[in-house]
N, C-alpha and C positions, 0 to 999 in steps of 0.2 A: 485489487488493492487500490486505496484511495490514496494520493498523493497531493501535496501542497508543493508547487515551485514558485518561491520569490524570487526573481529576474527584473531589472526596469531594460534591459537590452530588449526591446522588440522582437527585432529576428532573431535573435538566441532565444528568447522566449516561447515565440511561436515555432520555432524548431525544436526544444524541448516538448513542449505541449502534443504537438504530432507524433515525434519518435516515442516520446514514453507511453502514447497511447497506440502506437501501433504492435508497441511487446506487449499488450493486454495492463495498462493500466489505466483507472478512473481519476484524472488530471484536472486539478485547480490552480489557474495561475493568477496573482498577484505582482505589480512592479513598484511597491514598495514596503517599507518598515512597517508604518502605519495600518494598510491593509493588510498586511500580513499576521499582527498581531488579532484584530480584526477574527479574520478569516481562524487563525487558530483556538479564539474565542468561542467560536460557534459551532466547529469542527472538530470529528472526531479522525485523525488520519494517521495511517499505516507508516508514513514516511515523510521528511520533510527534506526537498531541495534548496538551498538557501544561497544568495549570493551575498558579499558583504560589502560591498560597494552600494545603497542601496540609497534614494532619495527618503526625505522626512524622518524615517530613523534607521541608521544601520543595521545594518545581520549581526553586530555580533549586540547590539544595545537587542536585538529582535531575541537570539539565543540565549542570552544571558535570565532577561526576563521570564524566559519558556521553563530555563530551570530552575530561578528562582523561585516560581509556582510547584515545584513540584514536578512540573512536565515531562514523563519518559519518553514523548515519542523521538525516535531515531530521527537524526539531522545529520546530514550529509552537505555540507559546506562546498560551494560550487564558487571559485572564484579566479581572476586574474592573476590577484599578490600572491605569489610565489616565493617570497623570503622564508627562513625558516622562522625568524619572529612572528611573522604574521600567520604561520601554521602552529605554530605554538599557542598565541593567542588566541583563534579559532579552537584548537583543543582544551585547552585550560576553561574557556567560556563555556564547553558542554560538548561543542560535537563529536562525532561517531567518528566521520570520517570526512576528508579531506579532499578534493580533483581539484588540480589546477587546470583553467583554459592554458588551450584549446585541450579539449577531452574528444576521446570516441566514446560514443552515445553507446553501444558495448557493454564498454569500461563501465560506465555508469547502470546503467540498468544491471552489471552482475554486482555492484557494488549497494547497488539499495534491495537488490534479492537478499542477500547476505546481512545485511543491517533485519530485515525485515525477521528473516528467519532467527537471528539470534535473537530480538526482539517478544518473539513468539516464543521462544522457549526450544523450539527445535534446530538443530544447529545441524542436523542433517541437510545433504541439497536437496532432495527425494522425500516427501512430506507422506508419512506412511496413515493411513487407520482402517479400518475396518473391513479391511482386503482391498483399500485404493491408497496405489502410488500416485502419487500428485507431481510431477518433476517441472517448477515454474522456469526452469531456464529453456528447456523446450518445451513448455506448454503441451504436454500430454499426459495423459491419464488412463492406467492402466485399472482395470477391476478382478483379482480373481485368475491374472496372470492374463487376462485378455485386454486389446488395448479398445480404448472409449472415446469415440469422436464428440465433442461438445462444443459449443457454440460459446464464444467471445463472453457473454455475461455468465452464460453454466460453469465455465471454466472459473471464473471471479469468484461465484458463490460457492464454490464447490471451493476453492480457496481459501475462502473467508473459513468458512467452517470448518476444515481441516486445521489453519493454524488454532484456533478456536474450539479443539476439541476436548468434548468433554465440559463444556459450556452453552447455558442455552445464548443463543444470537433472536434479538427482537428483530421485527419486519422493518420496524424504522432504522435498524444500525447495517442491517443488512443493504437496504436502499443505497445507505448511507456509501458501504463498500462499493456499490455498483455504478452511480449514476453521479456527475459532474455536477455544476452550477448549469443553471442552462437547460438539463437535457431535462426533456418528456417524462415524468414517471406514470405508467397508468396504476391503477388501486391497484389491481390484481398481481402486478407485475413477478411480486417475491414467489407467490403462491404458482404462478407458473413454471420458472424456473423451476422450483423443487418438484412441480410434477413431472418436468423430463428428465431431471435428476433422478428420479426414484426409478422412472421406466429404463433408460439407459443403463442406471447398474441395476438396484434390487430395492423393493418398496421398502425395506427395512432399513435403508442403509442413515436416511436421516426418520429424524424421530420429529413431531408434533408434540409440544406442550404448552397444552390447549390453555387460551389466553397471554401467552407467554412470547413464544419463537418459537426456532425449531433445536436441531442437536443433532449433532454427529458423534456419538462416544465413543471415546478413547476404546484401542484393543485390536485387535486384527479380526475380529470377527463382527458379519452384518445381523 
């Protein structure tokens, strides 16, 4: 899952950016209003971290505008001010949820699973389909009552599509879930994933619609 965190704190930044990428997620950081806007602009993402202390424009001038658009993704307000007005004012403006610093990184990561999942429509913690349990707070996945070892981006995309089932996902949005600002995409990259995917559980289990993406449909059965 792709996240946005708007931070101008450096080291709170770059210790975000790590920790949230070490529980398996695809991390984009920004250190202010401006680029944040920006970056939401152009970006399709799972979750947004938000501080409201923020240089050129504030987090809540940043949230307010996200909804004024229209905008549902999940925002999770990361901040110092601890008053109840100023969590009030954070909620009223749009966000999901609230952490005051100092936070454990934890907290936070079960706190944007949970935004994420209800997001998706699944409010279960245990992301079920087509004989795979998906369980994002330990990162494993079961197929068939048997458990299935995958690798850092299989897990993401196997991810992406479970929240997503029942829906085709294009090779560009899929990218999109996997890979940062920054990092390497080769052509091939989706297409490969999905062929360890299919080998690891069952050729059937995602589907090809050719021209299109791919799919994972809803149902317990592959």
């Amino acid at each position: 899952m792709r996240l946005l965190v708007v931070e101008d704190d450096r080291l709170l930044g770059d210790a975000l950016l790590v920790g949230l990428r070490q529980v398996g997620y695809t991390v984009d950081w920004v250190q202010d209003g401006a680029a944040a806007e920006a970056a939401l602009g152009a970006e399709a993402y799972a979750a947004v971290v938000l501080d409201l202390g923020l240089p050129r424009r504030s987090g809540l001038e940043v949230l307010r505008g996200l909804r004024g658009r229209g905008e549902a993704v999940p925002v999770l307000v990361l901040t110092a001010r601890d008053t109840v007005e100023d969590r009030i004012l954070g909620l009223d403006a749009g966000a999901d949820d609230y952490l005051v610093k100092p936070f454990d990184l934890g907290e936070l990561a079960a706190r944007l699973r949970a935004l994420i999942r209800r997001a998706g429509g699944s409010p279960a913690p245990v992301l079920q389909a087509q004989g795979i349990e998906l369980d994002p707070a330990t990162r494993t996945v079961r197929y068939a009552g048997r458990p299935v070892a995958l690798s850092a981006r299989e897990f993401a995309l196997l991810q992406a599509l479970m929240l997503n089932a029942g829906r085709v996902l294009t090779r560009e949005q899929l990218e999109r879930h996997l890979y940062a600002w920054g990092e390497e995409v080769e052509s091939n990259a989706v297409e490969v994933h999905v062929h360890h995917l299919r080998r690891k559980l069952a050729p059937g289990v995602i589907a090809t619609v050719r021209g299109v993406g791919y799919l994972l449909r809803k149902g317990p059965d592959a």
